[in-house]
N, C-alpha and C positions, 0 to 999 in steps of 0.2 A: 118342399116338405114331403109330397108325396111321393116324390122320387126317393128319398130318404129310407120311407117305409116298405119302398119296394124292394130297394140295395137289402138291407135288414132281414125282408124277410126271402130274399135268394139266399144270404149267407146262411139264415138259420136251416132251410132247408140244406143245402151244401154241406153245412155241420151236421145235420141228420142222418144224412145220408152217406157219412163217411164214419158216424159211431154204428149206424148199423153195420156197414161193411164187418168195420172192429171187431165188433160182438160175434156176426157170422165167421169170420176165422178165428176167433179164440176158441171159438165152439168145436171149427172143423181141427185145427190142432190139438185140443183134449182129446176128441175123438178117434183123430188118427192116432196119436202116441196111445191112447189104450190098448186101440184094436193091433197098432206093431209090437206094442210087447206083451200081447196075451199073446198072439200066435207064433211069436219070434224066439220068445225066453225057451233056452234047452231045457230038456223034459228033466233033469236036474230037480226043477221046479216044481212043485206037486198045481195041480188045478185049482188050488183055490189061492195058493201063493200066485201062483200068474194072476191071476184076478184082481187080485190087495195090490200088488204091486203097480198093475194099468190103473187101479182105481186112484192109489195113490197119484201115478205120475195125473190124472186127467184134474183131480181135486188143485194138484197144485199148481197145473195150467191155469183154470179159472178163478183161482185166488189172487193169482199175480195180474192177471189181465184184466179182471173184474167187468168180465160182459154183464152180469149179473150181479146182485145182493150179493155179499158169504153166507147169508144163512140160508142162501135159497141154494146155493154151490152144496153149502153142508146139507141140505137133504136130500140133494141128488146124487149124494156120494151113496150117503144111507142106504138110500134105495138102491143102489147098485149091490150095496154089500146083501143085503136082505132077497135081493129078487135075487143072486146068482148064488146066495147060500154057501157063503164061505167060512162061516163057522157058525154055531147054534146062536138062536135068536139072542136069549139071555145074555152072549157076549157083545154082541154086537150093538143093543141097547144099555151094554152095561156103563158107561159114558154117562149116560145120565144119572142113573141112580148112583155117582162117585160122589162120597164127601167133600172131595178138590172143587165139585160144580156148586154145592152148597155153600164151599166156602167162594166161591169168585161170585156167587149170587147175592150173598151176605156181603160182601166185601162193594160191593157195584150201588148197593140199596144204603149201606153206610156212609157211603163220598155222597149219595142223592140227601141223604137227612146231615149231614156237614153243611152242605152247600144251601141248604135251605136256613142256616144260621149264618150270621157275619163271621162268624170263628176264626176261619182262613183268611176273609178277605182282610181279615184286622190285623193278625199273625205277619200276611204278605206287603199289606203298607207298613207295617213297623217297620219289615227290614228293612226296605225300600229308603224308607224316610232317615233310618241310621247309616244305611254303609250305601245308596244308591243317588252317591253325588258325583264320584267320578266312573270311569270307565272301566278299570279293576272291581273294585264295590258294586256295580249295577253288573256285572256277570259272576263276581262270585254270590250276590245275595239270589240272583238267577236259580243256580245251584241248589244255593243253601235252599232255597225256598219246596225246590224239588225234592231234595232230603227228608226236611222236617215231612212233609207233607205225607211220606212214602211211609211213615210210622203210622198214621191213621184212616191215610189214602191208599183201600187198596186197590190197582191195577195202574199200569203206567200209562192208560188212553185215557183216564180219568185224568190226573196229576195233570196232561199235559193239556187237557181242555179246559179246566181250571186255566190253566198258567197262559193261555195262547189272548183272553181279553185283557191281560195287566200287562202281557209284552208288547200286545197292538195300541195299546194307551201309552206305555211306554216310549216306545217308537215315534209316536205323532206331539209327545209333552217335549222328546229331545231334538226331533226335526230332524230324522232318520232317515237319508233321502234313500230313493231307491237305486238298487244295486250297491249303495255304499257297505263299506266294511260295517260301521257301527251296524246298520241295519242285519248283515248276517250275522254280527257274534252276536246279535239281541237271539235271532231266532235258531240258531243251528246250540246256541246256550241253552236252550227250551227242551229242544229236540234229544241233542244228547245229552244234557240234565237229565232228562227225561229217562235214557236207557241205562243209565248208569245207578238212577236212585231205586230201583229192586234189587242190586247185588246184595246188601246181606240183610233186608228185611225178608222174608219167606214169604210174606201174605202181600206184597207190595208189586208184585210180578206174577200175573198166571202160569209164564215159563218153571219158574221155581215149584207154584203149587202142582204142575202137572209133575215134573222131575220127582220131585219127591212122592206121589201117587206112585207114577212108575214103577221107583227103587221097591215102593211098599207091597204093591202088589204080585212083582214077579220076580225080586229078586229078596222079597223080607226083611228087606231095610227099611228101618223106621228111622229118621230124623225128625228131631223138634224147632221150633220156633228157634228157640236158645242157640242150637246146636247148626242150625243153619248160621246164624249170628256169629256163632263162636269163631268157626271155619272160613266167615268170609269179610270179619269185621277190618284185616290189614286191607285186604286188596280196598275196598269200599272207601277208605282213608287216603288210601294212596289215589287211585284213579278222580276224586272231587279235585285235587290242587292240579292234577295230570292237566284233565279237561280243562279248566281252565287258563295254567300258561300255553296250553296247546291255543285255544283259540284265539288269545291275547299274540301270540309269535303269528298265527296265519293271516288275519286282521288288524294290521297295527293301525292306528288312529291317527289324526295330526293333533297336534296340541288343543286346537280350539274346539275338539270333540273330545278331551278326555275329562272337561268339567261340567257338570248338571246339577247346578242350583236349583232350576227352576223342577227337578226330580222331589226336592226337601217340600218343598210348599205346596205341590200338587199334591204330596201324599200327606201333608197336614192339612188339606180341605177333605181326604176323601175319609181320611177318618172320624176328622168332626161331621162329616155326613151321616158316617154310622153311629154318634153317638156315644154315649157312654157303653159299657160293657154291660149286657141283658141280662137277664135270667136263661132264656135260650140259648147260651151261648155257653152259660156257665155249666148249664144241664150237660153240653152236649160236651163240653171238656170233661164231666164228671167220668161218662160214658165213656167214652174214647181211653181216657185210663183205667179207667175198668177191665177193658178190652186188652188191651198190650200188657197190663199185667198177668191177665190170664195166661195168653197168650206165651209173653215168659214162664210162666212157673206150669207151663204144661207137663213136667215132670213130676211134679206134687200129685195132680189130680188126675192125667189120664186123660182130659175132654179134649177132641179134634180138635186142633183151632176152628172148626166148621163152626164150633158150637158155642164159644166166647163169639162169633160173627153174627151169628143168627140173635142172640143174647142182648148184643148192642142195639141190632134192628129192633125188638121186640120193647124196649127202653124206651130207644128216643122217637116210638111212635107211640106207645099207649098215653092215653089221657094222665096227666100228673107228672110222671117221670118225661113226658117225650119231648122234644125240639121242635120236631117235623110232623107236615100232617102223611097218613099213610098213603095217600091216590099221589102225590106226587112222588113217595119215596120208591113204592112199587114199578113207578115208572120208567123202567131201564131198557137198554139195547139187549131187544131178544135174538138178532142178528151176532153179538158176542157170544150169548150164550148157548146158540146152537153151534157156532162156531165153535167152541170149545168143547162142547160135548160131544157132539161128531169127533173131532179130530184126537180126542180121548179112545172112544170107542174106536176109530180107524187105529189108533197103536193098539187096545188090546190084540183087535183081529189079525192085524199085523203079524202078533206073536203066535194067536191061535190057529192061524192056517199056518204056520210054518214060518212064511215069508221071511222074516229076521230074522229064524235062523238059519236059514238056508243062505241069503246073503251073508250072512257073519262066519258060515262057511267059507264062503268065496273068499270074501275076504283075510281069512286067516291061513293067510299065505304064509310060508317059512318065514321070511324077511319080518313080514308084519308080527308076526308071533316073537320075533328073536325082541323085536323092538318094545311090543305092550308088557314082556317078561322083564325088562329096566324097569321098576315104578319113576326113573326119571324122563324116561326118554317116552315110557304111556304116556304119562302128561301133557308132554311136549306133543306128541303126536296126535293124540284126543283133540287137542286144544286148535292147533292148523287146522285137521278134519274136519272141526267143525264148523270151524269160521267157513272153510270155502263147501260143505255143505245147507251154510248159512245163508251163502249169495244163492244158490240152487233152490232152496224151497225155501223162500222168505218168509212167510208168514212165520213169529218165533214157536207158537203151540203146532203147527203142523210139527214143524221144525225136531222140537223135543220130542214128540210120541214115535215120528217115524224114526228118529236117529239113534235117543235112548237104548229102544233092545235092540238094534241092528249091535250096536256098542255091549252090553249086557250079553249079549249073543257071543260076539267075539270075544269077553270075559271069561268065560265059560266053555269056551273051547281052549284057552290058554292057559286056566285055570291058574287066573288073577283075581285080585280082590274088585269084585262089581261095583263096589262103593266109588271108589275112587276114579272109574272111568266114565260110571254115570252121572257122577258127583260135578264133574269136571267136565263134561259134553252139556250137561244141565247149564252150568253156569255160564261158560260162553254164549249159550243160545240167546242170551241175553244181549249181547252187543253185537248190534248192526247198523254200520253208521256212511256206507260209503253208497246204499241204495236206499230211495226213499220208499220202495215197497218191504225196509226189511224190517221195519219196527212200526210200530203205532203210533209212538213221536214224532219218524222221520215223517210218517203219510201225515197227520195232523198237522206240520207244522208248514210242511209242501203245499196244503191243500188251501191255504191262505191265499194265495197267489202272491206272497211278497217273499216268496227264496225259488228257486228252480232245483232240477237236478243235478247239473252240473257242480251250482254250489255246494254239493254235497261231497263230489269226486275228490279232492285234493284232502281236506281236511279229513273226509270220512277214511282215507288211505290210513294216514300218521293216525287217528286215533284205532284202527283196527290194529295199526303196530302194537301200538303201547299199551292197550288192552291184553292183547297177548302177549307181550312182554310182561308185565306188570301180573298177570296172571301165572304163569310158569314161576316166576321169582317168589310169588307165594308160597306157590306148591313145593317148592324146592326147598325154602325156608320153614314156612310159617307150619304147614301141612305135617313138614317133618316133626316141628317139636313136638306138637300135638298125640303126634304118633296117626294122623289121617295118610299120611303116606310113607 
């Protein structure tokens, strides 16, 4: 035995001593890639773009490698930006004070007072218990479940932390061995469930809420809830049946995993566990349509969606109208939300030392300019860029802020419609499926220890096809009738 405790406690040291290493060079490669491209970039560059630009690449060293917290990464950027004074304070804090942060605040404090009701978990055994008997049924209700959710659930790390304890129940009710196929379509159905169910909700994706900040603030483009909807409700249609014959083709089952009875009765114990339908529950559905109505008819009234967000919270926590008590609702990842507000403020600054447009110079080469002047062959080209922009700075919020006005930049130098390129660089940043550091789902659903990353590689390939396939086929079609492109 106590030999045991010795082995143990070498290996823990061993593992110590090899994440320190980790940390010490993730650190010395942010640092080095700063210090090469502050002194390296031609003088093209003005001094505070070389600066945005090292700060960028070092932010999104330590996001990918995560020696550290993100939000402790995000306030080291901050201070980068702030101590070497690359554009006035005001801008550089301006991140926080964005209604986009109001609403992903409001949106984050919403899923916490949901989740403090059975609402969802009632909603999620229905489907379970209707269509979650065979192997088709338990990954399209997978889906479906991330869908419905994405209407009331905003952010996709929320949806999928919800979703990760009913597919580990899941898993152990159908005897889901490990490594088996069933076991990955359960979980990589989560994961890209997951990055697929923000395409045309607006509030259901912080990639979306930052895009449209973006357009709004630098290029005076305002899009609505609606209108976000309107524009992306084909692709959204098409890509749920995609994912799932895609997973069902990559993972075939044998016969005697394609039936689960014993799926029907565990979810008819787990809802007689909750009971009948509360008053809590009833409140908090009142609410939540309160909110999406809003939400839709923002063309009527004018109010942010920040502010139907904020509205909901204020509801289903005061005494009488509330669900939820406040000390838990308040209780959210401030790691998110500095994350998001840093990398908000790093795209303003972005723009306001130059940086994007100096690169959207670069980049607007003859070739490249002959190409974004086709609005078919922009699209086409936006939509590659950014996917393989995607695999390069993974995180999707860095992702949008840094890539947006680089994009927007080169709009403007060809004097193209910025809608359409921002529109369309926005919306891809959304699907990352072939690395697990590229979405919140992927790392969520990775972080289980019951998928790896490998299982990511084959499947995450075909659906970055189809995604951008099915994406261009919009724009081509649907985009044009509308008259969006």
């Amino acid at each position: 035995m106590e030999s045991n405790v010795v082995i143990l406690k070498k290996d823990n040291k061993g593992f110590n001593r090899i994440n320190r290493i980790r940390r010490v060079l993730s650190f010395l490669l942010g640092i080095s890639g700063f210090l090469i491209i502050l002194f390296c970039l031609p003088d093209a560059f003005s001094y505070p773009a070389k600066v945005m630009i090292a700060t960028v690449f070092f932010g999104v060293t330590l996001w990918a490698l995560e020696p550290i917290p993100l939000g402790l990464t995000a306030l080291i950027v901050l201070l980068i930006m702030l101590l070497f004074g690359v554009a006035d304070t005001s801008v550089i804090f301006s991140g926080f004070a964005s209604p986009a942060i109001y609403l992903i605040v409001g949106g984050m404090m919403l899923a916490k007072a949901v989740n403090e009701t059975s609402l969802a978990k009632r909603i999620t055994y229905m489907i379970l218990k209707k269509r979650g008997n065979t192997s088709k049924g338990l990954l399209g209700s997978i889906l479906a479940i991330m869908h419905i959710q994405a209407f009331f659930i905003p952010a996709t790390a929320v949806r999928t932390t919800l979703m990760l304890p009913i597919s580990t129940m899941i898993i152990k009710t159908v005897d889901a061995k490990p490594r088996s196929n069933l076991r990955k379509m359960i979980l990589l159905g989560v994961a890209y469930g997951g990055n697929i169910s923000g395409t045309a909700v607006m509030t259901a994706a912080v990639g979306n809420i930052l895009t449209i900040e973006i357009l709004n603030s630098y290029a005076n483009i305002s899009i609505t809830y609606f209108q976000w909807f309107y524009y992306t409700f084909p692709l959204w249609l098409m890509l749920i049946p995609s994912m799932w014959l895609l997973l069902l083709k990559l993972f075939p089952l044998p016969k005697d995993e394609r039936f689960f009875p014993m799926i029907k009765k565990e979810m008819e114990v787990k809802i007689n566990e909750l009971g009948p339908v509360n008053i809590r529950e009833l409140k908090c559905l009142a609410v939540l349509i309160l909110i999406v109505s809003l939400w839709i008819t923002e063309p009527l009234h004018g109010l942010h969606p920040s502010v139907p967000a904020i509205i909901g919270v204020v509801l289903m926590t005061l005494p009488g109208t509330g669900c939820a008590k406040w000390e838990n609702v308040v209780n959210i990842n401030y790691n998110t939300v500095l994350l998001v507000s840093i990398t908000l403020s790093m795209g303003y600054t972005l723009i306001a030392s130059g940086a994007s447009n100096t690169i959207g110079e670069y980049l607007s080469t003859g070739w490249i300019k002959n190409i974004l002047q086709t609005p078919t062959f922009a699209v086409i080209f936006i939509v590659v860029l950014t996917q393989v922009f995607h695999k390069m700075i993974s995180n999707v919020s860095t992702a949008v802020v840094t890539l947006i006005p680089i994009v927007l930049s080169m709009a403007s130098n060809t004097n193209i419609d910025p809608l359409i390129v921002g529109f369309t660089a926005g919306i891809s940043s959304l699907f990352g499926f072939v690395l697990v550091v590229e979405t919140m789902p992927n790392l969520l659903v990775h972080s289980t220890g019951m998928i790896e990353q490998k299982d990511y590689l084959k499947p995450g390939f075909y659906a970055t096809i189809v995604t951008t396939v099915l994406t261009i086929i919009v724009a081509l079609t649907w985009w044009r009738v509308i008259g969006l492109l």
